[in-house]
C-alpha positions in Angstrom: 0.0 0.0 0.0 2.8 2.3 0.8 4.4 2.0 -2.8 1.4 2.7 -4.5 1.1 5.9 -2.5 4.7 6.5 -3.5 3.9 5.6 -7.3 1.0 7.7 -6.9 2.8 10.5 -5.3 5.7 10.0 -8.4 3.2 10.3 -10.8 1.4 13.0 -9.5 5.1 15.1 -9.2 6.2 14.4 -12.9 2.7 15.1 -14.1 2.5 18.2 -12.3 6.6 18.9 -13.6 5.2 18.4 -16.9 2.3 21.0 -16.7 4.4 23.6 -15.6 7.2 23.1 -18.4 4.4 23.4 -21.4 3.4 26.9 -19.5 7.0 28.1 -19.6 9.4 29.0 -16.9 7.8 32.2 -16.3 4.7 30.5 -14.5 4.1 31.9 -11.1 2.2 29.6 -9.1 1.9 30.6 -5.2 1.2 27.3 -4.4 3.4 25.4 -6.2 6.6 24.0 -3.8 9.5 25.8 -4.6 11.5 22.5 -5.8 8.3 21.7 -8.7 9.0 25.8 -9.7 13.0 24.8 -10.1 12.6 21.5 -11.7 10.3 23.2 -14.4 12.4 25.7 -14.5 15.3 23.3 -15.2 12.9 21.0 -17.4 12.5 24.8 -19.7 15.8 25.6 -20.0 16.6 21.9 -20.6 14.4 22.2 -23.8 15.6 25.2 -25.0 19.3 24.5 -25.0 18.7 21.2 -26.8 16.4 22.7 -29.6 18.6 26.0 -30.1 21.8 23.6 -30.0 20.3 20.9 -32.0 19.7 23.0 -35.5 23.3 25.1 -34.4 24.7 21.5 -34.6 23.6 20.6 -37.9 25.6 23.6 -39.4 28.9 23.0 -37.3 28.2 25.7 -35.0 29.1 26.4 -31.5 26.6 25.6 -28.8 24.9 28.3 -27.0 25.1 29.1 -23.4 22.1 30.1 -21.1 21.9 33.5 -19.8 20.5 34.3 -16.5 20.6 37.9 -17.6 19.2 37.7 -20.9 16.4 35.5 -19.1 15.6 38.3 -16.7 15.4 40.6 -19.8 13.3 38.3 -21.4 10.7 37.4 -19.0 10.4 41.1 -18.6 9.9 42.1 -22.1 7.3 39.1 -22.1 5.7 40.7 -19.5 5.2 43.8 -21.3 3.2 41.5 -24.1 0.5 39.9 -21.3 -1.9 42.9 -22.1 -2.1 42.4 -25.8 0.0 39.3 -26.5 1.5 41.1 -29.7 4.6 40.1 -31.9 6.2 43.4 -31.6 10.3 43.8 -30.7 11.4 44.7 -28.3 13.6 47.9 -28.4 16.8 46.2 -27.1 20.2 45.8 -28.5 19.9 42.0 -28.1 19.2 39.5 -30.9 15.4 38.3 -30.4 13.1 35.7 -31.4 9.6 36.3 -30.9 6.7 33.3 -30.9 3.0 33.7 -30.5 0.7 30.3 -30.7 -2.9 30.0 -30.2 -4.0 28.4 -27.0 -1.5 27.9 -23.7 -0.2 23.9 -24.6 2.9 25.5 -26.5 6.7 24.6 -25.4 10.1 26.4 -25.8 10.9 23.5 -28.4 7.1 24.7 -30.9 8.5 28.1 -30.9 12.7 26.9 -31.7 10.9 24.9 -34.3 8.9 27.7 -35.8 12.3 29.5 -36.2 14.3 26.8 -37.6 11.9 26.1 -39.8 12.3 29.4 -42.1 15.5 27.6 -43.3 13.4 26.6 -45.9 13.5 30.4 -46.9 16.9 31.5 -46.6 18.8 31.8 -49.6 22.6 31.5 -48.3 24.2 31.6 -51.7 22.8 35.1 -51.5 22.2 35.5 -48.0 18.8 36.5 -48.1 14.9 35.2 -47.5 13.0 34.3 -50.3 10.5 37.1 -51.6 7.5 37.9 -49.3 8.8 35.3 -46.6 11.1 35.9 -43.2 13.6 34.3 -42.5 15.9 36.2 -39.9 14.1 34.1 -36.7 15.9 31.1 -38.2 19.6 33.6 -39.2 19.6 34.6 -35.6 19.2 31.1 -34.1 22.3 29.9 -36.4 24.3 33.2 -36.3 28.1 31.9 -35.7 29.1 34.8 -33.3 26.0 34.6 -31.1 27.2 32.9 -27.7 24.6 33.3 -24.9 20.7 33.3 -25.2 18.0 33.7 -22.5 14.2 33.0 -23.0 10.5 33.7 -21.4 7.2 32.2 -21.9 4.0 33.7 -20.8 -0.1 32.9 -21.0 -1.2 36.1 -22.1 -4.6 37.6 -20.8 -6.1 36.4 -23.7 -5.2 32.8 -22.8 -2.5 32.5 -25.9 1.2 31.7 -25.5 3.8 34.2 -26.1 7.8 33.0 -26.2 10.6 35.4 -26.8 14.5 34.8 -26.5 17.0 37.0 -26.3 20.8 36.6 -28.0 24.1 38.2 -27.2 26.0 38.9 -29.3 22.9 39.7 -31.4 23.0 38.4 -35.6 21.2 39.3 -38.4 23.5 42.1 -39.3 23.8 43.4 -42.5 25.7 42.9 -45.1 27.1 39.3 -43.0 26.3 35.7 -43.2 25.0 33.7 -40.5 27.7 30.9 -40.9 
């Protein structure tokens, strides 16, 4: 009887782990232990290192490292977008990604696949997107000199997910290639 409540308590842990991971490592919960607010935290960053390193990696590129400043930059700026939930820039000097996705079940490795997946549109023979399409979420997340990123994810007011990350040394500048 006692290992099933242990199984049960297991279970319960992971499951609740789990939940807080899809709603980002910006998730405030007051009644959440402190330890399930780390291990999401850790189970976040976790998949944002291995999606940003994964497409560096095919490319031969140096792996990023995670940024507790860049993070606290991040989860600021996303907190400027609860209100209204917009894919607007921020006015920084950093690099930036920006994600928005319907509903709250979106995870740091949706948004890293979003950008990765305008490599279909970049040109690097001439180092450019293809007409009417972006590109420069997927230039930034491969940019060679970029060492350090930092990222946020929020529920916005209007129940819909909003993810930005922040890079330092920022890409995408002009006139260079991205690798």
């Amino acid at each position: 009887m006692a290992s099933i409540r242990l199984l049960s308590s297991l279970i319960f842990f992971l499951t609740f782990s789990s939940v807080l991971a899809i709603n980002g490592a910006n998730t405030t919960l007051k009644t959440a232990p402190r330890r399930a607010m780390r291990v999401s935290s850790a189970l976040a960053i976790a998949q944002y290192m291995s999606s940003h390193n994964a497409v560096r990696a095919k490319h031969n590129l140096p792996p990023l490292s995670w940024s507790t400043s860049l993070t606290n930059y991040a989860r600021w700026y996303a907190s400027q977008r609860r209100g209204d939930c917009a894919l607007i820039h921020s006015t920084s000097n950093y690099g930036e990604n920006i994600f928005w996705g319907q509903g709250k079940r979106w995870t740091p490795k949706d948004a890293v696949a979003a950008w990765a997946a305008e490599e279909a549109y970049f040109d690097y023979n001439s180092n450019t997107c293809m007409a009417g399409k972006d590109c420069t979420h997927y230039t930034q997340l491969v940019w060679r000199t970029t060492q350090k990123v930092g990222c946020a994810q929020i529920v916005c007011n209007s129940g819909d997910t909003f993810i930005t990350c922040e890079y330092s040394p920022h890409g995408n500048v002009i006139g260079e290639r991205p690798y």
